[in-house]
DRENMINU-545836 format. One line per 4 residues: number of its first residue (from 1); for each residue x, z, y of N, C-alpha, C. Coordinates in pm, whole numbers, always signed. Example, Ala and Ser with C-alpha at 12.3 -4.5 7.8 and 13.67 -1.06 7.14 Angstrom:
<atoms>
1 = +1319,+780,-569,+1230,+780,-450,+1320,+780,-330 | +1285,+708,-225,+1367,+714,-106,+1290,+787,+3;
</atoms>
This chain:
<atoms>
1 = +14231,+10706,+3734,+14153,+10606,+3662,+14119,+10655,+3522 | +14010,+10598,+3472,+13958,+10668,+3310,+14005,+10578,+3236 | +14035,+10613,+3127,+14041,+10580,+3028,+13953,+10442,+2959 | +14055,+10329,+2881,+13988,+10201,+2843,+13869,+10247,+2746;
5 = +13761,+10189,+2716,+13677,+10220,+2670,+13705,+10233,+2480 | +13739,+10124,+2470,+13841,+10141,+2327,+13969,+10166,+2307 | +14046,+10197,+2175,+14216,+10211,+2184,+14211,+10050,+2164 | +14337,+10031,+2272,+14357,+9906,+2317,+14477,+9851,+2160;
9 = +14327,+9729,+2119,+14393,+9702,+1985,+14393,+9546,+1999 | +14498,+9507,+2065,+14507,+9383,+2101,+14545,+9264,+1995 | +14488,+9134,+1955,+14503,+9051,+1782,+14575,+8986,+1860 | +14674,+8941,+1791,+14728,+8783,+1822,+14665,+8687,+1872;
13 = +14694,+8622,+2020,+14606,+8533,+2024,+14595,+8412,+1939 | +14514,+8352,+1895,+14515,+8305,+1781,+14565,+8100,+1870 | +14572,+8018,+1804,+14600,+7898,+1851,+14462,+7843,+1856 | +14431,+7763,+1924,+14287,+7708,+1951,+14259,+7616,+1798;
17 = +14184,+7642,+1729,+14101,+7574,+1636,+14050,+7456,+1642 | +14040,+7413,+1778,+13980,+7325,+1809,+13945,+7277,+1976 | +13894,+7104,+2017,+13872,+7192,+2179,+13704,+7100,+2144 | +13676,+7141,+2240,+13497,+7058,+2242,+13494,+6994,+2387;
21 = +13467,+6834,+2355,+13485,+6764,+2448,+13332,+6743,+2448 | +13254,+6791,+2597,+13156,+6694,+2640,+13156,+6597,+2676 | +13032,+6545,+2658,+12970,+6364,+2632,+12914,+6355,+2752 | +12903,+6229,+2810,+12840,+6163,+2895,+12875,+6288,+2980;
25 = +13020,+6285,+3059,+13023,+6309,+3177,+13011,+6253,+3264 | +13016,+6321,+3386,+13004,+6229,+3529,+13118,+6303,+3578 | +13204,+6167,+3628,+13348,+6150,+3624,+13331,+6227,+3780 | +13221,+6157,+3859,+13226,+6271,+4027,+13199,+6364,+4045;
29 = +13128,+6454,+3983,+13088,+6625,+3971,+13164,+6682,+3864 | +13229,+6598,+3752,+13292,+6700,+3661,+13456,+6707,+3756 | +13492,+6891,+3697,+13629,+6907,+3786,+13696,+6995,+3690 | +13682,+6990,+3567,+13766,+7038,+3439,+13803,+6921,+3348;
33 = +13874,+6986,+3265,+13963,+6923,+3191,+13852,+6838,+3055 | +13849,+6738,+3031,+13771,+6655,+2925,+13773,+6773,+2784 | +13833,+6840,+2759,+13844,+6937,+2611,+13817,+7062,+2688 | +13731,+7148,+2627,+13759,+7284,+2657,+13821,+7356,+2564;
37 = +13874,+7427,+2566,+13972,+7489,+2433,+13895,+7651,+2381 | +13899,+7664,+2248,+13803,+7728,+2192,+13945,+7890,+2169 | +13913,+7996,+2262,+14061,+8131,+2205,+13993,+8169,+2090 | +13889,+8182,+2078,+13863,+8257,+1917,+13726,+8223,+1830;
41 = +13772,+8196,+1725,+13596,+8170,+1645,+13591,+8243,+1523 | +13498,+8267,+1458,+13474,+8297,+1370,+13321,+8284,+1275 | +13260,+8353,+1158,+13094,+8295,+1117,+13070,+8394,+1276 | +13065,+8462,+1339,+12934,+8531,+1404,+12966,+8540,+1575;
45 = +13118,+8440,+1636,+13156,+8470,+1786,+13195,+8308,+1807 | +13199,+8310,+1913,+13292,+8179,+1971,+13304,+8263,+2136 | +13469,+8218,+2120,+13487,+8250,+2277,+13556,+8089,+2314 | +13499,+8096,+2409,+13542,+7987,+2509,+13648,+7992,+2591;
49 = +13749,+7860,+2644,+13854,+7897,+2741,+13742,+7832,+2885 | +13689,+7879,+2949,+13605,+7803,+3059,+13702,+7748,+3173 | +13738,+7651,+3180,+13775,+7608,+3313,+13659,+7624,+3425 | +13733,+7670,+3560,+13661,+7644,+3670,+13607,+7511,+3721;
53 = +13457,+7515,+3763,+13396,+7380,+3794,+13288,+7349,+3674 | +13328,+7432,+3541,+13245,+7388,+3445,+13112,+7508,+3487 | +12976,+7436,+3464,+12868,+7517,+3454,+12876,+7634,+3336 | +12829,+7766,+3322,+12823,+7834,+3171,+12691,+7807,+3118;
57 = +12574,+7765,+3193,+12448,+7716,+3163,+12399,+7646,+3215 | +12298,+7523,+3154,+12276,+7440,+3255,+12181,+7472,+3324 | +12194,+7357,+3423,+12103,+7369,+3569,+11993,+7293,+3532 | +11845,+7370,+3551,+11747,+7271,+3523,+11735,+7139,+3593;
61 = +11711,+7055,+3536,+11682,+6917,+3622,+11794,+6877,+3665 | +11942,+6905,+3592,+12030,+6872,+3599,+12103,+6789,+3493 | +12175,+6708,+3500,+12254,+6647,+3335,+12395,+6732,+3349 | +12444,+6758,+3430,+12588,+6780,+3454,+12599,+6892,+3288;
65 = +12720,+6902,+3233,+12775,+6978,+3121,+12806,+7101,+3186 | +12765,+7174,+3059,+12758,+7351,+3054,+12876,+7339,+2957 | +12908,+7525,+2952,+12956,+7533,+2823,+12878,+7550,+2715 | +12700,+7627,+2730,+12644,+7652,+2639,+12639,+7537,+2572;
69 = +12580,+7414,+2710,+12581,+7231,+2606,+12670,+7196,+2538 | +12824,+7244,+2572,+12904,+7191,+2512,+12952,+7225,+2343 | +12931,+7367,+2358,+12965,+7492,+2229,+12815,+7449,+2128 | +12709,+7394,+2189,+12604,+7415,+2088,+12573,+7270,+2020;
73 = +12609,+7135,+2107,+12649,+7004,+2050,+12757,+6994,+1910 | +12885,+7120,+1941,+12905,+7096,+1863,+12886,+7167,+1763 | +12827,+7309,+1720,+12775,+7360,+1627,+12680,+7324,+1562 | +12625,+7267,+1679,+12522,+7168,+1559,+12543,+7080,+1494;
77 = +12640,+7014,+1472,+12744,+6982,+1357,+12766,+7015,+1235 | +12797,+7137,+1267,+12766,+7251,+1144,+12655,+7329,+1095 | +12570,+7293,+1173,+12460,+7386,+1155,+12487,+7485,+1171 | +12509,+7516,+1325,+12546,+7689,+1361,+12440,+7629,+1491;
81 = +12451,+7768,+1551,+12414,+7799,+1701,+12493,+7860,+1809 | +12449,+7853,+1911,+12543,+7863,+1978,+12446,+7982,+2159 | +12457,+8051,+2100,+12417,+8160,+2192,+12516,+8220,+2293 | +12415,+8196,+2435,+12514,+8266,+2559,+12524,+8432,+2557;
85 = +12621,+8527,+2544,+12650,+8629,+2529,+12635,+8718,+2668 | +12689,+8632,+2764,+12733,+8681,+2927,+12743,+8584,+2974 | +12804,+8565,+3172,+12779,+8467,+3237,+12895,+8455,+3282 | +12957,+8417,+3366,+13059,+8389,+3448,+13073,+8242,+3529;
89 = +13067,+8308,+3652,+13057,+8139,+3764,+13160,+8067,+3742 | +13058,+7934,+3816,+13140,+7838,+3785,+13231,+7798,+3825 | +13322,+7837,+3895,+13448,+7826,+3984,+13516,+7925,+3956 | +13467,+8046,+3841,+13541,+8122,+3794,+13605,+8072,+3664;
93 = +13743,+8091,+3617,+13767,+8033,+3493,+13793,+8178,+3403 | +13798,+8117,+3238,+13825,+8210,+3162,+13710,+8247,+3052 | +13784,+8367,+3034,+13708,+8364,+2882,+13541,+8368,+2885 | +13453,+8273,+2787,+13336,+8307,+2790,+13248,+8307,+2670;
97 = +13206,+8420,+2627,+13165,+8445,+2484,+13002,+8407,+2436 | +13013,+8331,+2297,+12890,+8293,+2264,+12892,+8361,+2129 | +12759,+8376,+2040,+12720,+8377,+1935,+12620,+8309,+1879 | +12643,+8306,+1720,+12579,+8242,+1624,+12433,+8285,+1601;
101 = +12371,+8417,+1599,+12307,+8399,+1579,+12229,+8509,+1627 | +12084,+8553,+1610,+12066,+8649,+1711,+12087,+8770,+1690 | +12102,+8840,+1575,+12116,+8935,+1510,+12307,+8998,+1582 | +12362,+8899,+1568,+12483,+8885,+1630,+12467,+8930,+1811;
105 = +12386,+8800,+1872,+12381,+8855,+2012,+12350,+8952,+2005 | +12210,+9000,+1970,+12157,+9139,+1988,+12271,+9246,+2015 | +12348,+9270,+1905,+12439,+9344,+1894,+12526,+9379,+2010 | +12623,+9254,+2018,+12686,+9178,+2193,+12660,+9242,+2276;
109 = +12488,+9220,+2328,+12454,+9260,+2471,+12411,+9353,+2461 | +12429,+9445,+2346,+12390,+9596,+2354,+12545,+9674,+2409 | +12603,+9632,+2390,+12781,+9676,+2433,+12752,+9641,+2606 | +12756,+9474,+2646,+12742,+9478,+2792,+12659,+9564,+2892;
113 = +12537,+9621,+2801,+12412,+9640,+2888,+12519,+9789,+2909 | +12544,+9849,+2805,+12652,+9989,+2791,+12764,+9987,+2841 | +12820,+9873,+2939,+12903,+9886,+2996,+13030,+9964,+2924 | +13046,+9882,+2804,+13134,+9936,+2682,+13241,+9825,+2657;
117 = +13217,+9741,+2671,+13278,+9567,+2641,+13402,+9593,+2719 | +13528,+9546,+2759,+13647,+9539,+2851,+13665,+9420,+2896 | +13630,+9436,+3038,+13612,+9277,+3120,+13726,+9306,+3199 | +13838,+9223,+3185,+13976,+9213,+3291,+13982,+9046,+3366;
121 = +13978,+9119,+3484,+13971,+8955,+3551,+14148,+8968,+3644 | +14169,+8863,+3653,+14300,+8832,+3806,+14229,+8757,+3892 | +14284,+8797,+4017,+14261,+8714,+4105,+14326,+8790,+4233 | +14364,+8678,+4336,+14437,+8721,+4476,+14387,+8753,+4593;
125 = +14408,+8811,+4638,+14294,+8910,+4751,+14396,+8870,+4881 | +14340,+8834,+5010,+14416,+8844,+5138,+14458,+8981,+5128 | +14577,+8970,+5227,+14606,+9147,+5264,+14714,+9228,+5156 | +14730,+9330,+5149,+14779,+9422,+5072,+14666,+9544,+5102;
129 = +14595,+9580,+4963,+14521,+9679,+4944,+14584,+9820,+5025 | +14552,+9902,+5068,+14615,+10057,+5075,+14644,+10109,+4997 | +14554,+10082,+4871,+14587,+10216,+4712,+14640,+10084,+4642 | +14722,+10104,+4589,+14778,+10047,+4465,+14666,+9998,+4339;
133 = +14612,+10103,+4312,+14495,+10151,+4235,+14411,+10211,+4281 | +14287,+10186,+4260,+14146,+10272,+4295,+14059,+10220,+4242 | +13957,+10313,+4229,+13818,+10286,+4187,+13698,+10238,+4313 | +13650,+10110,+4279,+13568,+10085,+4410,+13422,+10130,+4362;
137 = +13320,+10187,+4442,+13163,+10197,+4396,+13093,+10156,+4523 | +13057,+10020,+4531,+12913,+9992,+4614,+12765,+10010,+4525 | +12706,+9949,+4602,+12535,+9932,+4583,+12544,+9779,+4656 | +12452,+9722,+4563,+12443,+9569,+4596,+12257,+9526,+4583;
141 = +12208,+9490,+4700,+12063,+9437,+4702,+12097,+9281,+4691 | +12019,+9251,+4618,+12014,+9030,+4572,+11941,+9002,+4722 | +11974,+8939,+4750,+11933,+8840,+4868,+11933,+8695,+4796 | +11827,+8644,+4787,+11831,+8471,+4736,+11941,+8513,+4602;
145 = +12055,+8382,+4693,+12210,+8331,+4596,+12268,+8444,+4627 | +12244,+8527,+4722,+12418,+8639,+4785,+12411,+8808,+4782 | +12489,+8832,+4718,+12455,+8962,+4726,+12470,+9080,+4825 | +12402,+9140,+4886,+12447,+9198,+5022,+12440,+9321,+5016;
149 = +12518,+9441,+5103,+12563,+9562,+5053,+12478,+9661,+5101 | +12438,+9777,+5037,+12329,+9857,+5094,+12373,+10005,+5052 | +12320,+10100,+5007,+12315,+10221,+4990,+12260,+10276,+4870 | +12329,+10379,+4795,+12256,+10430,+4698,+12157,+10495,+4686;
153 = +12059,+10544,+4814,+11905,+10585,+4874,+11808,+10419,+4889 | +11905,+10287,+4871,+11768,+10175,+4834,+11725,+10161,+4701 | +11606,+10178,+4714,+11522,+10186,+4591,+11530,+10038,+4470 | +11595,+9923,+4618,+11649,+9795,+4545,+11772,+9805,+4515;
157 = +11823,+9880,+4527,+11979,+9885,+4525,+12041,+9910,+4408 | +12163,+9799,+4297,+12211,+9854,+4187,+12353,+9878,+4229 | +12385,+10039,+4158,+12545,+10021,+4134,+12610,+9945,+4098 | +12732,+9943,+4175,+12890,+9831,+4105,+12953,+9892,+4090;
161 = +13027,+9871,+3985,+13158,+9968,+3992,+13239,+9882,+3904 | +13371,+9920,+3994,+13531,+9853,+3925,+13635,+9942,+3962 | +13734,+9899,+3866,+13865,+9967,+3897,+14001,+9863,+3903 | +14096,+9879,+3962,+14204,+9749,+3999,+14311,+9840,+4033;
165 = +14397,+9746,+3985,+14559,+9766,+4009,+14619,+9633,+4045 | +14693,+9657,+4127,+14782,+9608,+4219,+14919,+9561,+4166 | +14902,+9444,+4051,+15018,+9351,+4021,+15131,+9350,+4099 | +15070,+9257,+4217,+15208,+9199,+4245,+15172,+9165,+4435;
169 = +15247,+9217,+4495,+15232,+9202,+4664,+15282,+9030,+4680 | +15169,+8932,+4762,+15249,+8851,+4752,+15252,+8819,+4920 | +15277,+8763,+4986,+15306,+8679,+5099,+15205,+8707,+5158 | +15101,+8797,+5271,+15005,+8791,+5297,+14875,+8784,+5191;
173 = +14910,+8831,+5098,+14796,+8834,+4958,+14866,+8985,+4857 | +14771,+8954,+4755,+14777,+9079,+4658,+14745,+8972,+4529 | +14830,+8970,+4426,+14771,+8955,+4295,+14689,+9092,+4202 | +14581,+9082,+4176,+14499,+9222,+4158,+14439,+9192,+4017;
177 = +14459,+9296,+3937,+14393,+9290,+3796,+14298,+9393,+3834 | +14149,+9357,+3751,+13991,+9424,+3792,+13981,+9421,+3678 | +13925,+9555,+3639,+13853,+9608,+3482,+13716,+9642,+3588 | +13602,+9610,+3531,+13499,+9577,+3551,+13384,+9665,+3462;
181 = +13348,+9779,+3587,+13293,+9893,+3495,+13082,+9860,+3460 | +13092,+9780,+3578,+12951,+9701,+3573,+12972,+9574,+3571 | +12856,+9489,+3561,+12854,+9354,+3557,+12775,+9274,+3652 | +12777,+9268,+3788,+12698,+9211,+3872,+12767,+9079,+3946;
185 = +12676,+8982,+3954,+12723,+8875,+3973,+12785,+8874,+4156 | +12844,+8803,+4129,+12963,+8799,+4231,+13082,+8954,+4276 | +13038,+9061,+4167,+13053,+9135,+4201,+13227,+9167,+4269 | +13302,+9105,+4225,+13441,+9152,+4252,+13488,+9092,+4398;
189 = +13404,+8988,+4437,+13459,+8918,+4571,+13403,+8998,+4683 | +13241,+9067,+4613,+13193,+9129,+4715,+13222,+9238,+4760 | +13279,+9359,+4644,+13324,+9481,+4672,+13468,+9441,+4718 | +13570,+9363,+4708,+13740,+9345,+4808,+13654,+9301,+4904;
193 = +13588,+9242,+4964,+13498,+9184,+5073,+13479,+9285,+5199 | +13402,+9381,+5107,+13373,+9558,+5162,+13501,+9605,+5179 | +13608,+9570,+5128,+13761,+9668,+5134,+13828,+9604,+5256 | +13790,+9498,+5287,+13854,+9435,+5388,+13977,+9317,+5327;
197 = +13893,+9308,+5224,+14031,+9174,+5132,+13964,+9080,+5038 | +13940,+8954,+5150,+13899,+8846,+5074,+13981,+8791,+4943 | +13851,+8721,+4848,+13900,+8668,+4759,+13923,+8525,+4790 | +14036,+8502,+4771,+14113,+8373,+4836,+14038,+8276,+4760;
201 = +13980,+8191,+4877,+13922,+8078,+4844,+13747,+8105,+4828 | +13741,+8189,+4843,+13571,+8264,+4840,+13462,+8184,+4927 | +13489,+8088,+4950,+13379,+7979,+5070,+13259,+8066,+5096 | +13184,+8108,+4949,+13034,+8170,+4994,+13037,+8271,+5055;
205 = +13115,+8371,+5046,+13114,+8504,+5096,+13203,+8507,+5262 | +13338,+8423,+5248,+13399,+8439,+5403,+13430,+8302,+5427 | +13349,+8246,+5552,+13362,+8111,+5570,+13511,+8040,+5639 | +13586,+8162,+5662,+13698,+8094,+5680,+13805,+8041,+5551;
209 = +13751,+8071,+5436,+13832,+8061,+5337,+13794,+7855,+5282 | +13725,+7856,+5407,+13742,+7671,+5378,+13823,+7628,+5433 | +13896,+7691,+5470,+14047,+7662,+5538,+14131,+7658,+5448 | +14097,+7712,+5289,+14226,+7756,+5203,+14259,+7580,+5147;
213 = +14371,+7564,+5113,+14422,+7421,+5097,+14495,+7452,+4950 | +14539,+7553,+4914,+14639,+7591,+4842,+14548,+7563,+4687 | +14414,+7643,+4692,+14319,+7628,+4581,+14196,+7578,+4618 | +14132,+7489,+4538,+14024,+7416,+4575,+13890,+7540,+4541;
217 = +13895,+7653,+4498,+13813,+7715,+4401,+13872,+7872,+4438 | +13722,+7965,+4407,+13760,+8128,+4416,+13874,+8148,+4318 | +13969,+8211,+4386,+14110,+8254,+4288,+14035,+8367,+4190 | +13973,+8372,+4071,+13874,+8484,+4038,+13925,+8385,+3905;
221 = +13988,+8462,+3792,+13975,+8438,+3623,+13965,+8578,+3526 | +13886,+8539,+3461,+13838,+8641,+3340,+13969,+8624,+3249 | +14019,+8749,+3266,+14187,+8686,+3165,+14153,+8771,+3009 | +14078,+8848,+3065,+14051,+8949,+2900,+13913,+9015,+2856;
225 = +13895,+8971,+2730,+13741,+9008,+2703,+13776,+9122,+2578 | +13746,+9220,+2544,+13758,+9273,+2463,+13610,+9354,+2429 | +13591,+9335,+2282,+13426,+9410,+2247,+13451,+9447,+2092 | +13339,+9533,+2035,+13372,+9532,+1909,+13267,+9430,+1805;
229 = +13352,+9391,+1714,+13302,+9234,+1652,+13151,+9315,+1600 | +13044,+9199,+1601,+12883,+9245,+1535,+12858,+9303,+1441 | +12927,+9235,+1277,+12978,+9260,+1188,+13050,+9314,+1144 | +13226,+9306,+1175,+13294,+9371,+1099,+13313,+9551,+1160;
233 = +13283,+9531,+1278,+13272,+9678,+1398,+13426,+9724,+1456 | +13532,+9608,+1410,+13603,+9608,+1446,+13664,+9573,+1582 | +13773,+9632,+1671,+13788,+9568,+1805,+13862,+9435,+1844 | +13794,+9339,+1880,+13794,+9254,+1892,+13858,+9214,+2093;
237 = +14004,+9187,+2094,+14044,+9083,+2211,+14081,+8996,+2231 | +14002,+8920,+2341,+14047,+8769,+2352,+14095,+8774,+2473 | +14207,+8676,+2470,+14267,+8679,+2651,+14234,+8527,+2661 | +14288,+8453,+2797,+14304,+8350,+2863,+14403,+8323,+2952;
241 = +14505,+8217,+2899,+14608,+8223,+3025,+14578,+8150,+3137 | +14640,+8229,+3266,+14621,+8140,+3393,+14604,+8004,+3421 | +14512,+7954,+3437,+14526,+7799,+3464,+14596,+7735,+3534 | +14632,+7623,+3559,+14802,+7598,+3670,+14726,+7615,+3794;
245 = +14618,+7550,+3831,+14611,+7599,+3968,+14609,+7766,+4019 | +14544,+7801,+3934,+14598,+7959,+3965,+14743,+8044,+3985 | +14831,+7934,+3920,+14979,+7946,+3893,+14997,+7929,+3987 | +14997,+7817,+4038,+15025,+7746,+4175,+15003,+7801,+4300;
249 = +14876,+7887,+4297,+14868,+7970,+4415,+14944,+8051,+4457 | +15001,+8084,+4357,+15080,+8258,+4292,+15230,+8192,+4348 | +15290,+8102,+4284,+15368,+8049,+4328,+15381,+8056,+4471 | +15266,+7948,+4548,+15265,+7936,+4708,+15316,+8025,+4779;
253 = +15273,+8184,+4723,+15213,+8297,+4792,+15338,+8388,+4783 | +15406,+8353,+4692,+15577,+8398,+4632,+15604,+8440,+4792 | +15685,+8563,+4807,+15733,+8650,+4915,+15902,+8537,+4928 | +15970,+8490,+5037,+16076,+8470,+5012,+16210,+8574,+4946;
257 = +16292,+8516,+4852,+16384,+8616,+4797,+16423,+8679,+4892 | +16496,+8839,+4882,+16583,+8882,+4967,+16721,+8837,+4914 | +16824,+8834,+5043,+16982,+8776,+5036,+17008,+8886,+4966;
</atoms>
């Protein structure tokens, strides 16, 4: 495996500053917590704690709450802004980064587009992998919503690439940490998908995982964002701890002790 893209200069996580409660929810489509909790702010970042279920942008012709709605209601408070940095689905939880202003984004998505940023996700895979660790590389063509797997000779075809290690063996599952060398949407369910190891709870991709009872939602969280700040050019990490239902899975999935 290569080397993290920066020396891993990890800050204190700091205590939440604050949480930002959206307005006029709807008590039957919302499935997060009334506060979202804010891991880091400062004049030129806001990272978000995203619970799963929350939108990261809204849906046109929709009312349901985003986080962008939620982070930019309340900056406008202050007279800030509140700019989407990156994406992350909505049944995915964890960290999700905005900025103030554009000079700021600009900066941001010049790191993502460079595949320079450090994206660490968890999540539990059926099975036990073969490698402990490895590097996965598909090619992914967009179909509609789904992404479907092709070859590096399609002219539609973009690289994926990730790398993962193998936490913790659990009960018929794998707890798996993914550093995330590209950024393609759905990308991590689809390449364990290709390995032969669903992401537990994955409904869109393997339809037997509507069978899963244990988690209502893809076991998939963004636990670590790390980039260097716009301004100061310093390295900048934010983590996110497991949400209980994610706990809970982990728990379920617990191997019995040996005597």
């Amino acid at each position: 495996m290569s080397e993290e893209p920066y020396e891993k200069i990890v800050m204190k996580k700091p205590r939440p500053k604050r949480s930002y409660r959206p307005r006029n929810q709807n008590r039957r489509t919302a499935r997060f917590s009334r506060k979202v909790a804010v891991l880091y702010e400062d004049d030129a970042v806001v990272a978000l704690d995203k619970p799963a279920g929350l939108l990261a942008v809204p849906v046109e012709g929709s009312d349901m709450p985003s986080a962008l709605s939620i982070v930019a209601e309340e900056l406008k408070t202050r007279r800030e802004r509140a700019l989407i940095v990156h994406r992350i689905d909505r049944f995915t939880s964890g960290v999700l980064l905005f900025a103030k202003t554009d000079a700021d984004r600009h900066k941001l998505l010049r790191q993502f587009l460079a595949h320079t940023t450090l994206r660490e996700y968890l999540t539990v895979v059926r099975g036990h992998p073969a490698q402990k660790q490895a590097t996965l590389i598909h090619y992914f063509r967009r179909e509609g919503m789904f992404q479907q797997l092709t070859n590096a000779s399609d002219p539609e075809g973009t690289r994926a690439e990730l790398r993962y290690v193998v936490e913790r063996r659990l009960r018929g599952a794998s707890l798996v940490r993914v550093t995330l060398i590209t950024g393609l949407q759905n990308q991590i369910r689809v390449q364990f998908l290709a390995l032969g190891h669903a992401v537990v709870g994955d409904r869109k991709y393997d339809k037997e995982e509507a069978k899963e009872r244990r988690i209502d939602r893809v076991a998939l969280h963004a636990a670590r964002l790390q980039f260097v700040h716009p301004r100061s050019g310093e390295n900048v990490s934010v983590e996110s701890p497991l949400p209980p239902d994610f706990q809970s899975l982990i728990k379920a999935l617990q191997p019995p002790a040996r005597a």
